[in-house]
C-alpha positions in Angstrom: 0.0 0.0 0.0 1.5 3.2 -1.2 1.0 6.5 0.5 -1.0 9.3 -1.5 1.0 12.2 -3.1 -1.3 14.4 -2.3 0.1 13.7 1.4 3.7 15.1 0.3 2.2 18.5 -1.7 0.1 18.7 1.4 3.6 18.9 3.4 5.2 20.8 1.3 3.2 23.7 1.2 2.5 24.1 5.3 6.1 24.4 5.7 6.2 27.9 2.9 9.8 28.9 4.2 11.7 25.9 4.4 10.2 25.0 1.0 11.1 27.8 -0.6 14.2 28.2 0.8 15.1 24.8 -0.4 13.8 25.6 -3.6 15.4 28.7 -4.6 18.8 27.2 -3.7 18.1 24.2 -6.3 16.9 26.7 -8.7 20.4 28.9 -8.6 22.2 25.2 -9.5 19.6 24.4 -12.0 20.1 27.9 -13.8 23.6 27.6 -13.6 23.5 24.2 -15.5 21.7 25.1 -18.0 23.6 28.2 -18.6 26.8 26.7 -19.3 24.8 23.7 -21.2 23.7 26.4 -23.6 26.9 27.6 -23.6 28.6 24.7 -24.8 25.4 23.9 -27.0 25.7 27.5 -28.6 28.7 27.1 -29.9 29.1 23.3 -30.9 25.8 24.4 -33.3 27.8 27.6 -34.0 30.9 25.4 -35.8 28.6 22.4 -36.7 26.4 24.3 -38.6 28.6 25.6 -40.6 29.1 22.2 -42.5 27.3 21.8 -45.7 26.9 17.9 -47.0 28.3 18.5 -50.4 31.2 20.3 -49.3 34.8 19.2 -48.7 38.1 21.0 -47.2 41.5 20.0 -48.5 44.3 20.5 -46.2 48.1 19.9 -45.9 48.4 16.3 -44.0 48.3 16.9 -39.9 47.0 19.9 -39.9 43.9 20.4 -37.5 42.8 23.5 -39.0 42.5 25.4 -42.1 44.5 28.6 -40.8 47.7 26.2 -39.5 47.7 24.7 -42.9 49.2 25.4 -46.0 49.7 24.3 -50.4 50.8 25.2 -54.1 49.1 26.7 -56.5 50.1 23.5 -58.4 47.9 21.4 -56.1 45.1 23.8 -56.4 45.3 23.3 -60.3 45.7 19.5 -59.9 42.6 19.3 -57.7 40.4 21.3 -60.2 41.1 18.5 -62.5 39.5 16.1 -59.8 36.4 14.5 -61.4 34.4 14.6 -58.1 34.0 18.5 -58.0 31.0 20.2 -59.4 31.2 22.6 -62.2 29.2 25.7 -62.3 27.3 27.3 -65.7 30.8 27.5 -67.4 32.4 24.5 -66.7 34.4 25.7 -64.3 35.4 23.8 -61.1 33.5 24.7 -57.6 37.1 24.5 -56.0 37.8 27.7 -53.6 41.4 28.4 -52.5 41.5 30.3 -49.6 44.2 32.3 -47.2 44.0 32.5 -44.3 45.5 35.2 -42.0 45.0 36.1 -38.2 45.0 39.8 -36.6 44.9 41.1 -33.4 41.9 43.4 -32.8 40.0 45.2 -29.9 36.7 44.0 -28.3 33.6 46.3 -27.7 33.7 46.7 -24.1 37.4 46.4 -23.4 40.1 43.8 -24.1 41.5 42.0 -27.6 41.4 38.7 -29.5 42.3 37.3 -32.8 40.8 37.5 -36.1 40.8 35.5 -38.7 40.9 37.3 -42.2 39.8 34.8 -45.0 41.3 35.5 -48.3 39.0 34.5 -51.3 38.0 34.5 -54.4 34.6 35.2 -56.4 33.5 31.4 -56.2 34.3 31.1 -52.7 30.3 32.2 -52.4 29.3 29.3 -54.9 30.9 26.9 -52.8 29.7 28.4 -49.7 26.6 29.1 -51.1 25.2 29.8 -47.0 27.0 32.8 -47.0 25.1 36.0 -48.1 25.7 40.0 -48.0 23.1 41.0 -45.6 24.2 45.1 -46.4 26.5 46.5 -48.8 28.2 44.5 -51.1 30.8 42.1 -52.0 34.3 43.3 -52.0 35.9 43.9 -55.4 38.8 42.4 -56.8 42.1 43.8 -56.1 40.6 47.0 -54.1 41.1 46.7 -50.8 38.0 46.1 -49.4 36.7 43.9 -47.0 33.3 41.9 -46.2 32.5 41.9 -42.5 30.7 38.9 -40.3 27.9 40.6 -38.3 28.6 38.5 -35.9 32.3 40.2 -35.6 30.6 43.9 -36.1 28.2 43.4 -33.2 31.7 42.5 -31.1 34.2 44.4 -32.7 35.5 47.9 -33.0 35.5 49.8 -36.2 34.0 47.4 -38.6 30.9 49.2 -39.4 30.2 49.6 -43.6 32.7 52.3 -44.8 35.0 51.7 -41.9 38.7 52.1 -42.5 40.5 49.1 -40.8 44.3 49.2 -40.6 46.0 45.9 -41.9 49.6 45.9 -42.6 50.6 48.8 -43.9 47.7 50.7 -45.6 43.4 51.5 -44.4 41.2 48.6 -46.0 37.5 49.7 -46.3 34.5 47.6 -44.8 32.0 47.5 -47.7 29.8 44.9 -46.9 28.1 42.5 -44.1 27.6 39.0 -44.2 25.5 36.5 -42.7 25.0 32.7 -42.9 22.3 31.9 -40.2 24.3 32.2 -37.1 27.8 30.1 -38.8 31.4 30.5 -38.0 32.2 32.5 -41.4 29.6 35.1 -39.3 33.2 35.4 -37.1 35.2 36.4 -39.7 36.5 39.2 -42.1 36.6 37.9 -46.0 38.8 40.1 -48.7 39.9 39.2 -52.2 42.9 36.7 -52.0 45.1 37.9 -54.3 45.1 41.4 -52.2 45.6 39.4 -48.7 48.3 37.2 -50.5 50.2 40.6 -51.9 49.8 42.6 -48.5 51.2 39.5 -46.5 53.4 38.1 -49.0 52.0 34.7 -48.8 52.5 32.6 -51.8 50.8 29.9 -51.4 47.0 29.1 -50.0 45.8 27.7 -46.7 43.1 25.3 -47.7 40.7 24.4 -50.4 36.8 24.4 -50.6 35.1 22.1 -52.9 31.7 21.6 -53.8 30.6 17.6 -55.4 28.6 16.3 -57.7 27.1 13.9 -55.1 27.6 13.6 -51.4 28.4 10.0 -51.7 31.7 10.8 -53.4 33.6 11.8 -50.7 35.5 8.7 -50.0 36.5 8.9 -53.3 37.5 12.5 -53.6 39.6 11.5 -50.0 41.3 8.6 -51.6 42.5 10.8 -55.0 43.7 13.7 -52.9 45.6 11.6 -50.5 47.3 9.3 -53.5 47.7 11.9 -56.5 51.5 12.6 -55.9 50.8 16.2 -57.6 48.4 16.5 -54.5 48.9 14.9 -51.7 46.6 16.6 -49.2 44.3 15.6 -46.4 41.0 15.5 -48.0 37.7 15.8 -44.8 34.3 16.3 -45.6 32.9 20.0 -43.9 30.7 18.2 -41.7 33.4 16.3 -40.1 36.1 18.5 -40.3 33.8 22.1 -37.9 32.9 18.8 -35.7 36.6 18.4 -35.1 36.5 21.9 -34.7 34.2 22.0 -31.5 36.6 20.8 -29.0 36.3 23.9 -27.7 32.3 22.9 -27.1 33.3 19.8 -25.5 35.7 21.1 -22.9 33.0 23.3 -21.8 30.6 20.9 -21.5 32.5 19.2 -19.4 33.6 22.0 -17.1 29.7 23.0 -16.8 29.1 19.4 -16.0 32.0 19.6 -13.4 31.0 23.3 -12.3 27.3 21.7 -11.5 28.4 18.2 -9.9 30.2 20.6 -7.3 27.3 22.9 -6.9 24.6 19.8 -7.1 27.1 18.6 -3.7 25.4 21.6 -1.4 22.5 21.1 -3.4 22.2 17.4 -2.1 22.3 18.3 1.8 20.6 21.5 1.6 17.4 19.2 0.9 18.9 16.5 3.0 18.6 19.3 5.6 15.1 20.0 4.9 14.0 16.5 4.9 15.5 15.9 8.4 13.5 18.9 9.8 10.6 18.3 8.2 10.6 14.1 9.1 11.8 14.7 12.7 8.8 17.5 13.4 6.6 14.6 11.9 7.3 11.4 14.4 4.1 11.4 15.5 2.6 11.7 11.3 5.3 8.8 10.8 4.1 6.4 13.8 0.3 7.2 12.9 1.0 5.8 9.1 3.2 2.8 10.7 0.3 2.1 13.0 -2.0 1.7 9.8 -0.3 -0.8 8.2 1.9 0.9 5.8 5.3 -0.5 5.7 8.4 1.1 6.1 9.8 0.8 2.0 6.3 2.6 0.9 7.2 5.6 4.3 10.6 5.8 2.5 9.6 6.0 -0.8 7.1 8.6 0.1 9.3 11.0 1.8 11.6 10.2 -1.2 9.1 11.3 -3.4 8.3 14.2 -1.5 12.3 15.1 -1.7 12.4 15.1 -5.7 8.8 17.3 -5.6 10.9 19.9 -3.8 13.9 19.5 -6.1 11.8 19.5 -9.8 9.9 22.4 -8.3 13.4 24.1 -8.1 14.4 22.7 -11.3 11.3 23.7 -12.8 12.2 27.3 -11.4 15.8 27.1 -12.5 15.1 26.8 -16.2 13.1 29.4 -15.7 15.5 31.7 -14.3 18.2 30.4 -17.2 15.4 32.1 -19.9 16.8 35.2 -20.8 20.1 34.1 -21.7 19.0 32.4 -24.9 19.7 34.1 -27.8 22.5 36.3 -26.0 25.7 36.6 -28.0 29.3 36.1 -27.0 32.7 34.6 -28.2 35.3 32.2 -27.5 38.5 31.5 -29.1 38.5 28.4 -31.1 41.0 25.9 -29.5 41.5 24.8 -33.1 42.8 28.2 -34.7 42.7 30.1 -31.9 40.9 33.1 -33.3 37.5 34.5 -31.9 34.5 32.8 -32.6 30.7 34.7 -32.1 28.4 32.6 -31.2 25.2 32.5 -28.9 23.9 30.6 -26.1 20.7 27.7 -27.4 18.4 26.6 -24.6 17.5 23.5 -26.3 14.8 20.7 -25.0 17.1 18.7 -24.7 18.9 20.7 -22.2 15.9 21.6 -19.9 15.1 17.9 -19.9 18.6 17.2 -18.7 18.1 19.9 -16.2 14.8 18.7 -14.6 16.6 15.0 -14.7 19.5 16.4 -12.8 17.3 18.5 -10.1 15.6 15.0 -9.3 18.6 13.4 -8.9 19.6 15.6 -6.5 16.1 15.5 -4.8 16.2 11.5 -4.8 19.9 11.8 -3.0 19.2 14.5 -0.6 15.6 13.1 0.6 17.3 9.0 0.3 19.2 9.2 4.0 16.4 11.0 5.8 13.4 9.1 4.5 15.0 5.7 5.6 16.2 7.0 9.0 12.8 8.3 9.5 10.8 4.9 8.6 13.5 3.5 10.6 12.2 4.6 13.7 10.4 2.0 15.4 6.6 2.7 16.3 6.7 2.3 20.1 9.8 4.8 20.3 7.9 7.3 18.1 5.0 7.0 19.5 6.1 8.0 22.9 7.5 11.5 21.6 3.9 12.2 21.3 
């Protein structure tokens, strides 16, 4: 025989302050949780995202990201010739080389980071066909002009349209803004390659793009790159290789995991601490309910219940509190290339189902050790604290 719940809510609500009390202290862990969560989640769909299906990077063998990489021109032109890539209305190969370039620049609000500048050329936006100017225009060739992420504007200093930004040793102009539905290129500044190249003196290209025919060639265009002596690169797809690129979105899902585990600890006996008050100020509630016949495992399971009540109405209220920061924009520096990346925080359901699983886990440990050492208590003994 099982003890109504309707007993516990009962409970719950005559003691207001304890309960509350209780409650708001699960809620701040809760909130906290599913902050960094989002955190984490923000950016790993930041960088994920940015993959398209059909699209492959090419990059010299080892290197874990495009901007630590580097080829010929001679293995560009021998990877045009590669039967896999998709041709556009003249025949010509959907195969972007691109440079790639960091600066140093200065945060809205105080302190610097790195930025990557992406040299390119006009079917760089074929091939990343997600990437559209949102104001302004594309820059021209050989002009010095750049094409802005708005995710870097919103961040950045002086990278408004008609902006003069300093790199090496003459004024660029910002002539455009780009978007690409919350992507990493959103992090970037883009310019024509063959102006980056000159002003750098770089002669040779960090990585190529390609768009395929067909998806289902990629093991194929992998195999040629890596075996073609005249190419000899490391051939990934785009989906896999911005998933390689999130290790920065793993590391801080694990420190949010470790950050709540810690805070979950004085989560645990805080309602540990409320279940002992409440069960010892009801000895008398406990012996009545042993002297009808209900047995000690359905007493504990009852106060147990009545533990994870109090936690998922804290949970419940920490996801709550956790609201607002969906949708807010910030940046990290990609472990991979260590440049800045924009990104923003993504409540998911999946996140504030994790979080209500997590604030009963921390209700069922806090209310365990009480609710047995309450039914414990044998009826004679607790009926003569009565």
């Amino acid at each position: 025989m099982t003890i109504p719940v309707k007993y516990n809510l009962r409970n719950l609500l005559v003691r207001k302050v304890t309960t509350t009390m209780t409650v708001l202290g699960i809620s701040l862990v809760v909130a906290t949780f599913v902050a960094l969560m989002a955190m984490a989640h923000g950016l790993n769909q930041t960088l994920v995202a940015t993959g398209v299906p059909e699209n492959a990077i090419l990059v010299r063998k080892g290197a874990l990201a495009d901007a630590a990489s580097s080829l010929t021109i001679d293995q560009y032109r021998a990877v045009r010739d590669l039967p896999q890539l998709a041709s556009d209305a003249r025949r010509n190969a959907l195969a972007s080389p691109e440079l790639i370039f960091q600066i140093q620049r200065r945060k809205k609000g105080g302190g610097t980071a790195m930025v990557l500048v992406r040299g390119v050329r006009p079917v760089a936006f074929s091939v990343h066909s997600q990437v559209k100017v949102s104001t302004g225009r594309m820059p021209s060739v050989r002009s010095g002009e750049l094409l802005v992420g708005s995710g870097l504007r919103d961040r950045f200093e002086g990278f408004d349209p008609g902006s003069k930004v300093r790199l090496f040793s003459r004024d660029w102009t910002v002539v455009g803004v780009m978007e690409c539905d919350g992507c990493y290129y959103e992090s970037e500044l883009w310019c024509d390659l063959d102006d980056l190249a000159s002003d750098s003196r770089r002669s040779y290209y960090s990585a190529i793009f390609v768009k395929l025919r067909d998806p289902a060639s990629q093991a194929a265009l992998k195999r040629a790159a890596a075996d073609d002596p005249r190419i000899d690169l490391e051939a990934k797809t785009e989906l896999a290789y911005f998933e390689e690129q999130s290790e920065g979105a793993r590391r801080l899902r694990l420190l949010g995991l470790l950050v709540a585990g810690i805070m979950a600890i004085g989560a645990v006996f805080a309602a540990m601490n409320t279940m002992y008050a409440a069960i010892s100020a009801r000895t008398k509630e406990i012996a009545t309910l042993r002297a009808l016949g209900f047995s000690r495992v359905a007493i504990t399971a009852s106060f147990v219940a009545e533990s994870m009540l109090l936690a998922l109405a804290g949970g419940v209220v920490g996801c709550v509190l956790a609201l607002p920061v969906h949708g807010t924009t910030t940046g990290t520096v990609n472990l991979m290339s260590f440049s800045d990346v924009s990104f923003s925080f993504a409540i998911s359901p999946g996140i504030v189902g994790g979080a209500l699983a997590f604030s009963l886990l921390i209700g069922f440990f806090g209310g365990l050790l009480p609710a047995r050492t309450g039914a414990a208590v044998p009826i004679v003994q607790a009926l003569r604290q009565i």
